[in-house]
N, C-alpha and C positions, 0 to 999 in steps of 0.2 A: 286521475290527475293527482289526487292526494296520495297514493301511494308512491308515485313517481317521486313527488316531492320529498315524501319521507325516506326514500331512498336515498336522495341525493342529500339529504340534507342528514343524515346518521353518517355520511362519510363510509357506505361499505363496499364504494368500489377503491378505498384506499388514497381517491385522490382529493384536491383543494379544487375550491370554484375555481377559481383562475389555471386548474393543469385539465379544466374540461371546459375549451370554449366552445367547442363543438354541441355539448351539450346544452349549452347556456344557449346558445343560438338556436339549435334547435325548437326550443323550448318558447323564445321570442316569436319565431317564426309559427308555431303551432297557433299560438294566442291571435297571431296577424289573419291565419286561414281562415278562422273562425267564424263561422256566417250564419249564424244561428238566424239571426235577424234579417239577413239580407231578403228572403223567401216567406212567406206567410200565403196559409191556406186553410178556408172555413170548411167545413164537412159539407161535400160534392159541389165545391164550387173548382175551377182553376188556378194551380198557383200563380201568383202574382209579387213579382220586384217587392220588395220596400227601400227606395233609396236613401241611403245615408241621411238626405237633406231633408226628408218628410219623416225620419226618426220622433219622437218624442222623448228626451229626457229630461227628467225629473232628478235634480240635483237633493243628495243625501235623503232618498226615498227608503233605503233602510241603512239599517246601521251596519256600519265596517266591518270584517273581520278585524282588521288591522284599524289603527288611526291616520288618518290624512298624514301628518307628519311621518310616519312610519310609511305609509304610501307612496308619496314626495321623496324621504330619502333611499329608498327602493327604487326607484327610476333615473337616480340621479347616479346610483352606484352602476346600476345596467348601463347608463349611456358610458360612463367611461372605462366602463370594462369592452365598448363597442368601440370606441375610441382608441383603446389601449391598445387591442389587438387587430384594426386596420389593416392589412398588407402593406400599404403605401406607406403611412406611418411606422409599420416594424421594419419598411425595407429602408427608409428615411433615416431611422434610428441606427439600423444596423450600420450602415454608409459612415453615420459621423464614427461612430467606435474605429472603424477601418481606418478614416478619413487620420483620426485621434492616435491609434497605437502603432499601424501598417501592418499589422496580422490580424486571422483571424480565430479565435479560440470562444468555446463556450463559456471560460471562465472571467471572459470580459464581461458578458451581459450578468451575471451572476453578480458583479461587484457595484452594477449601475443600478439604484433604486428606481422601481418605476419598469423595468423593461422587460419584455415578454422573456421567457426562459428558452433553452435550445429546443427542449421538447415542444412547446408552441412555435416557433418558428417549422418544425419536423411536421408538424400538423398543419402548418398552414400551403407550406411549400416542397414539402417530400425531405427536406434536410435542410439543415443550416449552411452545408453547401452550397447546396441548391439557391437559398435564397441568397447565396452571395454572388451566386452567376447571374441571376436577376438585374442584380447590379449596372449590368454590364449588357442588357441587351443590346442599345445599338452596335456594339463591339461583334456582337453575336451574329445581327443582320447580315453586316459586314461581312463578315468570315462567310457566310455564307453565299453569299454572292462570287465572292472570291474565289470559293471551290467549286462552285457550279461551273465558274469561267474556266477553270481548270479542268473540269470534269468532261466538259462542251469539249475540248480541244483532244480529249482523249475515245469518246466513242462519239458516234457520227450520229446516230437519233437519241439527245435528252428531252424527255418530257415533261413539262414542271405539273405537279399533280398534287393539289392540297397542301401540306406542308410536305413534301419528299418530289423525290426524282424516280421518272420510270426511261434505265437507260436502255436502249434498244430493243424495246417492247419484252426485255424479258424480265431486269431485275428491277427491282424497288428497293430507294436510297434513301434513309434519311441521314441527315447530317447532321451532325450535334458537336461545336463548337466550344470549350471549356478556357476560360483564362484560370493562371495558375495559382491555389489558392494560399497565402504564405501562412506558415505554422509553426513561430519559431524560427529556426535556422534551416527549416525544411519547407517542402511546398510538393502541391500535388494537383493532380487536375481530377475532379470530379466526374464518373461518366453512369449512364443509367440506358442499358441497352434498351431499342425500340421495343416491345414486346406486343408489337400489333402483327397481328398474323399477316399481315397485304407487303408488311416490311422483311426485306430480306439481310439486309444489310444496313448495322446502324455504324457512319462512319465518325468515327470521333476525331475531333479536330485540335491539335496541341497546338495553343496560342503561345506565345512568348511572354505577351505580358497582356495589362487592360489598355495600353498606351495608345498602342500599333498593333497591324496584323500582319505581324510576322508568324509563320506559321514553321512549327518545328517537327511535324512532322503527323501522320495517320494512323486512328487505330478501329482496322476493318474487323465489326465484331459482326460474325452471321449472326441469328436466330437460333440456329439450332445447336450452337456451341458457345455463346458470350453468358447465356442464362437473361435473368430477369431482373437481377437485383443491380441496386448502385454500387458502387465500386469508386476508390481515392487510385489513382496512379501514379504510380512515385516514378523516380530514376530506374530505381530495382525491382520495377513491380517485376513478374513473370510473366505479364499480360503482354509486355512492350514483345516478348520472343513471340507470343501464340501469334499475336494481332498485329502487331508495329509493322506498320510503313513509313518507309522515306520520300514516300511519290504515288501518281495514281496509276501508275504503268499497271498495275496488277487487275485494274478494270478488265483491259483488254484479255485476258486469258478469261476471266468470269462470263466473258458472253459468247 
């Protein structure tokens, strides 16, 4: 544990407390497992519980490493570095910035004191994209229901399974839904192929905006050819030739 500590704390992974909340948490979480106490057992008897409640502590039975005050503002800094980095509070945060400029850029949170950086948001949610689709889940529901409906009317057995669609017993669908993200005088939709082996087909969904579900069009990425990584889709991407559709008509030849 000491060595850990002096690891993190000589700074020789290059980062700041706050660019490792992973580790900070971890490290919370280690302390919480800890059950030294919980168990007690005298030589060849049976172990036996000791509950929290039949505990015995003995307040200032040896002396601190550290002092109370130094203890106190040690917990006081952990709870709001737990605080800081919330999901629902970073996603809360992030929303008013949106809500505030109507784009979204890393170099907003960078100018806001107090707010998680893009790389923490990237660790919490897979990208800063990402967590600005977030945003917008019931948007996401939505769309999703809406191309099932669509989907239904194009092959004759859908089977709703987990989160995906299995359409006539042979392929598996997931659908993934993206509102457009503004960047500047541009925009893009964020997409991150299904990369579960059971999925064959992850179909990406082009919103029009967060408003409505107006749906501008499809973009059917297999498995074996979209890859693994996230990807931004512009006007120009080259992905709109490999993968773009205008309709699900293209179901029908896949079964």
């Amino acid at each position: 544990m000491e060595i850990i500590h002096e690891f993190a704390d000589a700074g020789i992974s290059g980062l700041t407390a706050e660019d490792r909340p992973g580790f900070t948490e971890m490290m919370e979480e280690w302390v919480k497992q800890r059950d030294d106490f919980y168990f007690s057992q005298k030589l060849k008897t049976p172990t036996r519980q000791n509950p929290p409640n039949e505990w015995v502590r003995t307040p200032e039975a040896f002396e601190g490493v550290i002092s109370l005050d130094q203890f106190v503002r040690a917990q006081e800094i952990l709870a709001e570095r737990r605080q800081k980095y919330d999901p629902e509070r970073m996603l809360a945060e992030l929303d008013a910035i949106y809500q505030q400029y109507g784009v979204l850029h890393a170099s907003l949170l960078r100018s806001k004191e107090g707010l998680a950086s893009a790389n923490i948001y990237g660790q919490r949610f897979g990208s800063l994209d990402f967590a600005f689709q977030r945003l917008f889940h019931e948007q996401h529901d939505r769309a999703r229901q809406l191309v099932q409906q669509r989907i239904c009317q194009q092959v004759p057995e859908v089977l709703p399974y987990a989160d995906f669609l299995v359409l006539d017993q042979k392929l598996a669908l997931s659908i993934q839904p993206a509102v457009p993200v503004p960047h500047g005088y541009a925009t893009y939709w964020p997409f991150r192929p299904d990369s579960r082996q059971v999925i064959d087909i992850t179909l990406g969904v082009l919103l029009s905006d967060a408003k409505d579900l107006e749906i501008l069009g499809y973009l059917a990425m297999p498995r074996s050819d979209a890859g693994e990584k996230a990807f931004r889709l512009s006007s120009s991407s080259s992905r709109i030739d490999m993968f773009g559709r205008t309709d699900l008509t293209f179901l029908q030849q896949l079964l």
